[in-house]
C-alpha positions in Angstrom: 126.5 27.1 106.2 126.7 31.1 105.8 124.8 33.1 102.6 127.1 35.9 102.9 125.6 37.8 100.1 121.6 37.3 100.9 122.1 38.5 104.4 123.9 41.3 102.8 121.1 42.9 100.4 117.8 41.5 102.2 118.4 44.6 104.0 118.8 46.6 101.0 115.9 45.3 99.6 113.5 46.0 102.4 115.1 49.5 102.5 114.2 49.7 98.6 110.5 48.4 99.1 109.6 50.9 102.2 111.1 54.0 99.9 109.1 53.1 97.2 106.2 52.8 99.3 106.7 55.9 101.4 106.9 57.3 97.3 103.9 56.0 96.0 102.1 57.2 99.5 103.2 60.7 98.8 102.4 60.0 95.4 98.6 59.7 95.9 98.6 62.1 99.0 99.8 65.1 95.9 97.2 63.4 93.4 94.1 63.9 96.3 95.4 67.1 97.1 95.7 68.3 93.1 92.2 66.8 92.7 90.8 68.4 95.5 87.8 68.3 95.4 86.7 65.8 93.2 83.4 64.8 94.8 80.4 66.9 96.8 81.9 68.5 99.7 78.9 69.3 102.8 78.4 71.8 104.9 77.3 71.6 108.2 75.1 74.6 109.5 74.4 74.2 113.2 71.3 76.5 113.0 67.7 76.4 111.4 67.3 77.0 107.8 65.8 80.2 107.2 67.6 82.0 109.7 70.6 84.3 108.9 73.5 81.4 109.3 71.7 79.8 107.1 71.1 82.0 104.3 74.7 83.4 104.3 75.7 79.8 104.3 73.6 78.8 101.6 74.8 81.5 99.6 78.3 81.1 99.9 77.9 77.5 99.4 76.5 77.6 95.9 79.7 80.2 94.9 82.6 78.3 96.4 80.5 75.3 94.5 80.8 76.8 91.0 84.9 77.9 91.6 85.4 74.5 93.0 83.8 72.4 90.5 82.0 70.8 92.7 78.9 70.9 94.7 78.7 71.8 98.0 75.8 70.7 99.6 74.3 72.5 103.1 73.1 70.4 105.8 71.7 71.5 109.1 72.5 69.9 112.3 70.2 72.1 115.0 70.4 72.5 118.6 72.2 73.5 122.2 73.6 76.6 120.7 74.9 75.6 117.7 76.6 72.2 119.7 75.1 69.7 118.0 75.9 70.4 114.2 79.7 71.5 115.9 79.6 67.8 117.1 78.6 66.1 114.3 81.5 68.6 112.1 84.2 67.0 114.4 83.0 63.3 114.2 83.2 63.6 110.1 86.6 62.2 108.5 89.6 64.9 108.1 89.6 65.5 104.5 88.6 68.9 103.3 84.8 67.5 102.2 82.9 68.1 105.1 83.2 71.6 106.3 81.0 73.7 109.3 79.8 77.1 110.0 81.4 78.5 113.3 80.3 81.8 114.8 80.1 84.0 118.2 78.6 81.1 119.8 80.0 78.3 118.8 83.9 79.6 119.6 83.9 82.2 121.6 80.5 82.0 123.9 79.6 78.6 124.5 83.2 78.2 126.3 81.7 80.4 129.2 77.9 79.6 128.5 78.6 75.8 129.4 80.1 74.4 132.3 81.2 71.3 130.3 81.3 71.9 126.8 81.6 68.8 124.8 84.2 70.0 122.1 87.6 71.8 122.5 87.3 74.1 119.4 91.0 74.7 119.4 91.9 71.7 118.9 88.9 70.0 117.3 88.7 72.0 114.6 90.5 74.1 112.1 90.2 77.7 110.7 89.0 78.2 107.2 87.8 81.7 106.4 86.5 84.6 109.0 83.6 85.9 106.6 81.6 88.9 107.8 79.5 89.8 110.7 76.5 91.2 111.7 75.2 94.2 114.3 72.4 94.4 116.4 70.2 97.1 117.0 68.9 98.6 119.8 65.5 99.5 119.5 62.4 100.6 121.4 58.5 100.1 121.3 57.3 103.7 120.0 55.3 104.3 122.7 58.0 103.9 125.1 58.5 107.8 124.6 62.2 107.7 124.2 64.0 108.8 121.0 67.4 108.2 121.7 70.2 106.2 123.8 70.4 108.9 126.4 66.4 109.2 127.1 66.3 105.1 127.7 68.9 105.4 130.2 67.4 108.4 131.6 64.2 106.6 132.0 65.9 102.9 133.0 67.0 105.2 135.8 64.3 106.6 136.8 62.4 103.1 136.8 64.7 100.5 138.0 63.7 97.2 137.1 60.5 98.1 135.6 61.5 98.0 131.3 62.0 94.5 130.2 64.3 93.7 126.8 63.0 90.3 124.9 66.1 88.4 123.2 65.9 84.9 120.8 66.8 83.2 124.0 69.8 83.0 127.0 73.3 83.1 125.6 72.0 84.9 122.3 74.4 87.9 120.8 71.0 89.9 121.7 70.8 88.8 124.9 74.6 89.1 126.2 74.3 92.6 123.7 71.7 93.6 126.3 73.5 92.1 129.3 76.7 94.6 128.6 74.5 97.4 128.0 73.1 97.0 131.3 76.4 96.7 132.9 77.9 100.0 131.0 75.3 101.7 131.9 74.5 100.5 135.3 70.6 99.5 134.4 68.4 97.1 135.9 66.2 96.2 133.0 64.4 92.7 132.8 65.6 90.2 130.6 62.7 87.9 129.1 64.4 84.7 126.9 61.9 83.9 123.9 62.6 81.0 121.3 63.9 83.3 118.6 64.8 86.7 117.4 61.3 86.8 115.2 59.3 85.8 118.5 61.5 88.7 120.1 61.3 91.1 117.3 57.1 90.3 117.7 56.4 90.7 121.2 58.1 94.4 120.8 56.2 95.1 118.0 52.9 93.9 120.5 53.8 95.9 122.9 55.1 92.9 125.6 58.4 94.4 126.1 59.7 97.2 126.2 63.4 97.1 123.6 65.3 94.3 122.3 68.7 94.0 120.8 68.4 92.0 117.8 70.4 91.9 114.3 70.0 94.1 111.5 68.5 92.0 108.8 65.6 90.4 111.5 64.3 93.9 112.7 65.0 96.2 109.8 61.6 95.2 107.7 59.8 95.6 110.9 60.9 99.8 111.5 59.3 100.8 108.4 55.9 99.7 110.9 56.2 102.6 113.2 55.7 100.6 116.4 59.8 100.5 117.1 62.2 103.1 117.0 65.7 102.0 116.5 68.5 104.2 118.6 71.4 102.7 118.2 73.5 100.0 116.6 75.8 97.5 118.2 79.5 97.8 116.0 82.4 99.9 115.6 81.3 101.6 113.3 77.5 102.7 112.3 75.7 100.6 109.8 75.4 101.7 105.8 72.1 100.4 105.5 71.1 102.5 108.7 73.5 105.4 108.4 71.6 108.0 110.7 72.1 105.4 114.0 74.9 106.4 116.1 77.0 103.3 117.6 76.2 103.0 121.0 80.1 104.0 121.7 78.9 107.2 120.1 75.7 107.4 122.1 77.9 107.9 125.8 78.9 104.5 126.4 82.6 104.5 124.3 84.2 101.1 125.4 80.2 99.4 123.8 81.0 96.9 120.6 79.3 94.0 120.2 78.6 92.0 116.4 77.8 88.6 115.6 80.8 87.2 113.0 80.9 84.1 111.8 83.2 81.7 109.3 84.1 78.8 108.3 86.1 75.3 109.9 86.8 72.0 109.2 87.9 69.3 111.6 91.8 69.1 113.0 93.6 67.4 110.4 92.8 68.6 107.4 95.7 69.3 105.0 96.1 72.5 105.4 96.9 72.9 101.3 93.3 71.5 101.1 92.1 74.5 104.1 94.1 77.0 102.0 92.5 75.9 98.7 89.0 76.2 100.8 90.0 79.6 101.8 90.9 81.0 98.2 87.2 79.8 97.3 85.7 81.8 100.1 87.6 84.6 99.5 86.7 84.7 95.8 82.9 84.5 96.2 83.2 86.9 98.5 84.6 89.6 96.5 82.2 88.7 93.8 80.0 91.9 93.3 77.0 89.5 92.7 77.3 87.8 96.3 78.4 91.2 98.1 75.1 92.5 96.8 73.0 89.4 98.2 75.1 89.6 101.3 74.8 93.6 101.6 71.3 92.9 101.6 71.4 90.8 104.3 73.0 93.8 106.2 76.1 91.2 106.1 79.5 92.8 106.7 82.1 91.1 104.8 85.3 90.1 105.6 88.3 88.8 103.4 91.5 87.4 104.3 93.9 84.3 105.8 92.3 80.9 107.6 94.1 82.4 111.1 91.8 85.5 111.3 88.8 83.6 112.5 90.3 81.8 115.2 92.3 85.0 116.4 89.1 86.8 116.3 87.7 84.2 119.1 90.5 84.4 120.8 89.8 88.4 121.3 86.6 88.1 122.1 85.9 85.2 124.3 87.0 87.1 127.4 84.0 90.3 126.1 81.3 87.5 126.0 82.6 85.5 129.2 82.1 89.1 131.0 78.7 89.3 129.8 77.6 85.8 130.6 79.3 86.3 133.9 77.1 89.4 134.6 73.6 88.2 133.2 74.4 85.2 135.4 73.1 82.7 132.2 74.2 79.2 132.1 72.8 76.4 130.1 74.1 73.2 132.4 
């Protein structure tokens, strides 16, 4: 016996029942999205609180909180260079509410600092907003007797392998800022790792070493001491907040630029209407003159504009940085 007609519209029925559930899944996908965010969102930052990561962070968090409606609550995830809290950022489900800081180390100078990094940033994560940077400066213990870029090089020269420069550590943006001074200029200085720009920043204001390369909002409270000169800074362009320094382009070595920028990621697979909704907040805050104060205090150079800057910016640099690693010789495994 043959049911002509059921075997003719069971098919039509499934058909019926897998459109309307392929509806009602984009259904809720454009509810999420439109009610994005409608919980706390967290931030991963990768470095110590109190440090400048963290303070930027901090600060951005709690204005993208008040134009999102929601809070967006920092958490720090320290060690290997920033690997750790990038680990953890990865691990955490693709849906816009847990975000990370990313920076010079964590996409452009781990790749060459490690043998066998443990994330693929390209395809782990995604881009949300390149922010701002920050420069270093180059400076000097007073008694060193040099008052600009030309007299250390002069007297690097003259003493090969004698002046020492302190850094927060190997792979640092002051340590690798250092290593492609040396290699412009042709110097054999001394490189001695501490365990942080302050503990750098202190051992040149005691006298243990002779310059360091360190960023602007660490070492600018300690010039008004007297015991460091500063001589140059470390960007394109010279420094607002330091406006008599000359670059070091400026100072005789024109191809020198080195900054530490930073931003904001999420893991591969966010929706990228939810990343472009992150973006918008970021942007926002930071045109607001109350956070470019706080920032500009900071000696934070801001940044504004689409999700694909950041990534394109580590894409630039990572061959500066692997040059530098490759001359200082540094590896960490």
């Amino acid at each position: 016996m043959s049911f002509p007609h059921f075997s003719r519209t069971l098919p039509h029925r499934a058909l019926r029942r897998a459109l309307a559930a392929t509806l009602a899944a984009f259904a809720l996908a454009g509810q999420a999205l439109a009610a994005f965010p409608d919980r706390p969102v967290t931030l991963i930052v990768p470095f110590a609180a109190g440090t400048t990561p963290d303070i930027v962070s901090r600060l951005l968090a709690e204005a993208i909180g008040r134009d999102l409606g929601q809070p967006v609550v920092v958490m720090n995830r320290v060690g290997a260079s920033g690997i750790i809290g990038t680990q953890a950022l990865i691990a955490a489900p693709a849906d816009g509410y847990t975000i990370g800081y990313a920076n010079v180390a964590t996409l452009a100078i781990n790749q060459s600092l490690y043998k066998k990094l443990p994330y693929d940033a390209d395809r782990q994560l995604a881009p949300i907003a390149l922010t701002g940077s920050v420069q270093n400066v180059l400076a000097v213990r007073s008694d060193l007797g040099v008052q600009d870029v030309a007299g250390l090089i002069a007297l690097a020269r003259k003493n090969p392998g004698k002046l020492t420069v302190a850094s927060g550590g190997n792979g640092t943006t002051g340590h690798l800022s250092a290593e492609m001074f040396k290699s412009m200029a042709g110097l054999a200085i001394v490189h001695i790792p501490y365990k942080g720009g302050v503990e750098a920043d202190l051992a040149l204001l005691r006298g243990e070493v002779d310059l360091v390369f360190e960023n602007t909002t660490s070492i600018a409270p300690h010039l008004k001491t007297g015991k460091i000169v500063p001589l140059a800074v470390t960007g394109a362009a010279r420094d607002s907040r330091l406006p008599t320094l000359p670059t070091l382009a400026e100072s005789g070595l024109p191809k020198y630029q080195a900054v530490a920028w930073n931003g904001y990621v999420a893991p591969a697979g966010v929706d990228p209407k939810i990343l472009d909704v992150l973006n918008a907040a970021f942007n926002k805050a930071l045109r607001t003159p109350a956070v470019k104060q706080q920032l500009d205090a900071q000696a934070y150079d801001v940044h504004v504009g689409p999700r694909q800057d950041l990534f394109d910016l580590a894409q630039k640099e990572r061959p500066v940085w692997a040059e530098a690693i490759r001359h200082s010789g540094a590896t960490l495994d």
